[in-house]
C-alpha positions in Angstrom: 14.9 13.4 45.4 11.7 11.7 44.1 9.7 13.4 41.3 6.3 12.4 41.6 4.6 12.7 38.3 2.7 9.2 38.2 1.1 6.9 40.1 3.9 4.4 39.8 6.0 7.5 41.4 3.8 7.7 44.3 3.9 3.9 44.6 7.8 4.4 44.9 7.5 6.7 47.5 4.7 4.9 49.6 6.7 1.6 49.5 10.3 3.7 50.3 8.3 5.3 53.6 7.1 2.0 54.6 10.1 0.3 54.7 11.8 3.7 56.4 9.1 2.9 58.8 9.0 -0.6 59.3 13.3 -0.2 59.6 13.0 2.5 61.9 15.0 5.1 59.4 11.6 7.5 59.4 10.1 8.1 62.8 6.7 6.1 62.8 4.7 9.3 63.6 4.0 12.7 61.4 6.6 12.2 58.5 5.2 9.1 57.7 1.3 10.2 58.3 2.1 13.2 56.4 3.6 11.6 53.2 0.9 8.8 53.2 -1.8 11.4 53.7 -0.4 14.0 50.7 0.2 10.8 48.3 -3.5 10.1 48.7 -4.1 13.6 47.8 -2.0 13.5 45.3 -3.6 10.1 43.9 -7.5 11.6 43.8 -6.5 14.5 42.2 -4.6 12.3 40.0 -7.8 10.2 39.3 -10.2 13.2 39.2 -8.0 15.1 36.2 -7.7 11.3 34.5 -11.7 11.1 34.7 -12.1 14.8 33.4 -9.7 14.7 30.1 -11.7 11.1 29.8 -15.0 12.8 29.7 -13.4 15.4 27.7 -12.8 12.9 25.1 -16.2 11.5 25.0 -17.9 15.0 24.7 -15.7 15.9 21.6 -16.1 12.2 20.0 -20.2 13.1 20.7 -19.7 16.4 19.1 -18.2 15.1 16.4 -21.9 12.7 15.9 -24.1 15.5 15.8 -22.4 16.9 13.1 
């Protein structure tokens, strides 16, 4: 099984499905829609939490100037 805890994870798993696909091991229909549609997901939420602790950062290191 295939932890996915990065996007280098999900790239993993994308590029697995799409050769299950392309050699007919995963039907070409909702498995493969459905893993390609929750790795998307799983991406923007991915990049929204990245572009919060960012802002995060910038706040405190803005704090930290007022002072």
């Amino acid at each position: 099984a295939l932890t996915l805890e990065s996007p280098d994870d999900i790239k993993r798993l994308l590029a697995d499905t799409i050769n299950g696909v392309w050699t007919g091991k995963i039907p070409a229909n909702q498995p493969a829609n459905t893993i390609g549609f929750l790795a998307r997901c799983w991406i923007d939420i991915h990049e929204a939490m990245e572009f919060e602790e960012r802002m995060d950062a910038m706040e405190k290191k803005l704090e930290k100037l007022k002072v």
